[in-house]
C-alpha positions, 0 to 999 in steps of 0.5 A, spaced: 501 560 494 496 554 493 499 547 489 494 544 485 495 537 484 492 533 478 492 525 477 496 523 470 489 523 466 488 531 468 495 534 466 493 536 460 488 541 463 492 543 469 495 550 465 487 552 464 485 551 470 491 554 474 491 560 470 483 562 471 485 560 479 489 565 479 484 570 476 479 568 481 482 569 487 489 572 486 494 567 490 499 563 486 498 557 483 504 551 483 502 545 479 505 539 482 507 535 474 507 527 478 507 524 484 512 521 488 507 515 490 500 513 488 495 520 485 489 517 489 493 520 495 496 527 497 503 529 496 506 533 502 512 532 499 512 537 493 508 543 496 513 544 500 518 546 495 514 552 494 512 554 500 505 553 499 499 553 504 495 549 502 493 543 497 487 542 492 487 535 490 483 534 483 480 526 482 479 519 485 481 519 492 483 515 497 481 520 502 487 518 506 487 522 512 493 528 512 495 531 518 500 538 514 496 542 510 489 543 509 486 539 503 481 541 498 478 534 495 474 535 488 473 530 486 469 530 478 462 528 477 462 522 473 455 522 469 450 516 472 443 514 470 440 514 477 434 511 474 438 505 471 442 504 477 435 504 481 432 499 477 440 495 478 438 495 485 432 493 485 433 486 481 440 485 486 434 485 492 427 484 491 426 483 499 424 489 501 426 489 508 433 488 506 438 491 510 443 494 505 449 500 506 450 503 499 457 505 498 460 509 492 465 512 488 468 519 489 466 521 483 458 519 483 458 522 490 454 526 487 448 523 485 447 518 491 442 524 494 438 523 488 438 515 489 437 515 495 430 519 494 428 514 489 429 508 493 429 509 501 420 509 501 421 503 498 427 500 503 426 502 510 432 499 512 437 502 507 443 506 509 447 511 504 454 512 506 458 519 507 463 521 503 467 525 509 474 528 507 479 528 513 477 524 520 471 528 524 471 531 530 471 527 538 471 519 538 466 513 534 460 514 537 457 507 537 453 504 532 456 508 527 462 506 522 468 511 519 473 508 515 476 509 508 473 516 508 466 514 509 461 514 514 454 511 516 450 509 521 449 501 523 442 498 525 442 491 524 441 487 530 447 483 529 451 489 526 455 490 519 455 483 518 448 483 518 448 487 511 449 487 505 453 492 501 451 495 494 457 499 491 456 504 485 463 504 482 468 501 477 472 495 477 477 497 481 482 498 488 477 500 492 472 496 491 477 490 492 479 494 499 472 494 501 470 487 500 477 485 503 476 489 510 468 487 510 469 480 507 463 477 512 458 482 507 456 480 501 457 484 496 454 487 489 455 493 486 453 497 479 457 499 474 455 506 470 458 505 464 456 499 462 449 500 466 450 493 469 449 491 477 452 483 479 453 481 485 461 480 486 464 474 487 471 477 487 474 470 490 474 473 496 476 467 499 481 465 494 484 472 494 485 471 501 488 465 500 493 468 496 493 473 502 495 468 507 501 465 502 504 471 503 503 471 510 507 465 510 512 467 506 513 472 511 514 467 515 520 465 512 523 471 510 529 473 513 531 479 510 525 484 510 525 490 506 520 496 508 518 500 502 516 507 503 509 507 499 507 514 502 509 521 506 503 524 505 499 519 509 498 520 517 502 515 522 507 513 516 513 515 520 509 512 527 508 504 523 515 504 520 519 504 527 513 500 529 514 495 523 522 496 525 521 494 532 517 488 530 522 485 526 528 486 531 524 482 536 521 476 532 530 476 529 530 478 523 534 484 518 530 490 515 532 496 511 528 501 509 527 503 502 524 509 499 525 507 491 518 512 489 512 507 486 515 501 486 515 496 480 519 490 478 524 493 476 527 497 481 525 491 487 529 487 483 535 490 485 535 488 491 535 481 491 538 479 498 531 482 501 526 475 502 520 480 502 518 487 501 512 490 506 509 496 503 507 502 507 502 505 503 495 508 503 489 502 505 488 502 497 496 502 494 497 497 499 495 491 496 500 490 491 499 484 486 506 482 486 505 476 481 511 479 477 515 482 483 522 477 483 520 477 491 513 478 495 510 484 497 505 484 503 502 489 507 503 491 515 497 487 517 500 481 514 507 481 516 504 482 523 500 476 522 507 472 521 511 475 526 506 477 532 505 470 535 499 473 540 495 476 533 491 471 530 487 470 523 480 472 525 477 473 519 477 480 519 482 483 514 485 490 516 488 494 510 489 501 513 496 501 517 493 506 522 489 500 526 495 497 528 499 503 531 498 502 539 491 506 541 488 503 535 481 498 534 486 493 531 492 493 535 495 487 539 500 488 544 506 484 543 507 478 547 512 477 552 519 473 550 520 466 552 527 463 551 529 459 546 530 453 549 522 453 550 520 456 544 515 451 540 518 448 533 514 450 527 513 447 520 514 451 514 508 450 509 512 452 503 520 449 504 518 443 509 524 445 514 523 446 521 524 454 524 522 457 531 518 462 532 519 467 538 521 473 540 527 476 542 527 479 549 526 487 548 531 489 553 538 484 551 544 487 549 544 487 541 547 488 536 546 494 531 539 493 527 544 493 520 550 489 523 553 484 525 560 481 527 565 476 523 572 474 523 576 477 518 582 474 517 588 471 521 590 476 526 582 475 529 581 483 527 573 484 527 570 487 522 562 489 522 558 487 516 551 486 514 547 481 512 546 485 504 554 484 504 554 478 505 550 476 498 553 481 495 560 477 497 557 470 494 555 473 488 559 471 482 559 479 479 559 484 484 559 490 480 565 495 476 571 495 481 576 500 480 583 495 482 587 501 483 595 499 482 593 493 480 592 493 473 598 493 469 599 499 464 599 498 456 600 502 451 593 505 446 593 499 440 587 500 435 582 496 435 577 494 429 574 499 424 567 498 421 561 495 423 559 488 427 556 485 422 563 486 418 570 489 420 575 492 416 580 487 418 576 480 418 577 480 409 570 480 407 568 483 401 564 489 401 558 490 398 
């Protein structure tokens, strides 16, 4: 039993495909109709309903690594003048000697041999990216660069900083990505549908200052919601209790929210939440909420406003797994200080003062989602979490049944006719 998983745009084809699999190779095949999360990801999740052994994802790809079933990618073959593109590449660099590291879409993979080719007597110091499914086998070895599903060697005296990066591909996530995470590179890229190279100026710096807003933001909230942006994803359960255990120690509440693909409808039912962090694949991840009710931000940007001991760099992470311990990217936190001696800090966006420090690790606490209040004169004490407490200063709380206090009445009949002229409001009837 194999599932087949097909982006939205490729459904249509789902049945023709399936059908001539099973002619092929006589296992059976189960279409997965829609993914819980982000198509560029592998849903585990809907396989195992029917026991299937193994996954053939169909399209673009974030190449997240899976750890459950085994995974077949095929990724399409977009057409792309190579000579075009060749030609785009020489304008965007007339040195000769540049150093430059060629990135590209999944789906022009294909045809990066052929560029290569065209262009590597010309650039010595060219470097062409794998696209590699999956992490390989044994440690980065030095020199060599392996991340979002792509591999190449570095030989830049001052190492990838000291290249530039020229992407082949469509406007889209995954050149924001890479433009976030290599951010000291500069960047140019060619389109093939239009045929056009650019040198991408993508704000890098005013999306970053965006970025950092929201860090503050971060900083602010008190009530933080953990979305649940994938379960396909390695290490997902690993960052979700190493995100829980950093908000207990920095004082603050999380829930834990799996609402599917999130929208503005869904969060905005959630209004006691200052923040949303959205775990989710380095693609997903950066979530434009400019029409969200509350921000979302990423793991590595609450790390930033809740770990004292990790600083900005410059160097912004996007992928969850470099920040679980082990990882290149992960910053022990620091020990607890008391309160008394924990340093005031001023909030960029309210003006107020707040402190800054962590709980001690080891101190009795309460439960992560309760807390103890009096509840009436008898001093009974009664545990209610801070989702409760909004919902009680709220002016309307919901349908309540008030069982045996509404007083009984008889059935009465009520108005006839439509809203626009009852029977019984005497107007003339046309």
């Amino acid at each position: 039993q194999v599932a087949l998983q097909f982006p939205d745009e490729l459904l249509a084809d789902a049945a023709v495909v399936a059908a001539r699999m099973e002619t092929a190779t006589g296992a059976e095949m189960y279409v997965l109709g829609d993914t819980t999360y982000g198509s560029c990801c592998v849903d585990e999740g809907g396989p195992r309903h029917t026991k299937a052994g193994a996954v053939v994802h169909y399209g673009p790809a974030c190449l997240s690594p899976c750890r459950k079933l085994p995974v077949l990618h095929i990724f399409g073959q977009q057409p792309l003048d190579v000579g075009r593109c060749a030609e785009a590449f020489r304008e965007l660099y007339p040195d000769r000697q540049s150093r430059v590291v060629v990135l590209s879409d999944v789906v022009y993979a294909h045809a990066m041999g052929e560029l290569e080719q065209q262009l590597c007597l010309e650039y010595p110091n060219i470097v062409f990216s794998r696209v590699v499914c999956g992490d390989p086998p044994g440690p980065t070895p030095p020199g060599e660069v392996r991340q979002f599903g792509r591999q190449f060697p570095v030989e830049a005296p001052g190492g990838l900083q000291d290249c530039a990066m020229f992407y082949v591909g469509a406007e889209g996530l995954a050149l924001t990505n890479f433009m976030l995470t290599w951010n000291r590179c500069p960047f140019s890229s060619f389109d093939p549908t239009t045929g056009c190279g650019r040198r991408e100026t993508l704000n890098v710096n005013r999306a970053l200052m965006r970025r950092l807003y929201l860090v503050e933001r971060a900083r602010d909230a008190q009530v933080v919601g953990i979305l649940v942006g994938t379960l396909g994803v390695a290490g997902y359960l690993a960052v979700l209790q190493h995100l829980q255990e950093l908000l207990r120690r920095a004082g603050k509440r999380s829930y834990t929210l799996a609402v599917g693909k999130p929208n503005p409808a869904k969060l905005a039912n959630f209004l006691e939440v200052d923040i949303f962090v959205l775990v989710a694949c380095a693609q997903n991840s950066l979530l434009d909420s400019s029409d969200f009710y509350r921000p979302v931000v990423t793991p590595y940007e609450l790390e930033l406003a809740c770990n004292p001991a990790r600083e900005w760099t410059g160097n912004y992470v996007t992928d969850f797994q470099d920040l679980l311990p082990g990882a290149c990217a992960h910053v022990e936190l620091p020990p607890a200080i008391p309160v008394a001696e924990a340093v005031p800090d001023i909030s960029l966006i309210t003006g107020e003062m707040r402190v800054t420090h962590l709980c001690d690790p080891l101190a009795p606490q309460l439960p992560p989602s309760t807390t103890l209040a009096c509840r009436d004169q008898t001093r009974a004490l009664t545990q209610i979490s801070p989702a409760a407490s909004f919902l009680e200063s709220r002016s309307w709380r919901g349908l309540e049944q008030q069982l045996g206090q509404t007083p009984i009445s008889k059935a009465v009949q009520g108005r006839r006719g439509i809203a626009v002229a009852y029977e019984e409001e005497g107007r003339e009837q046309p």
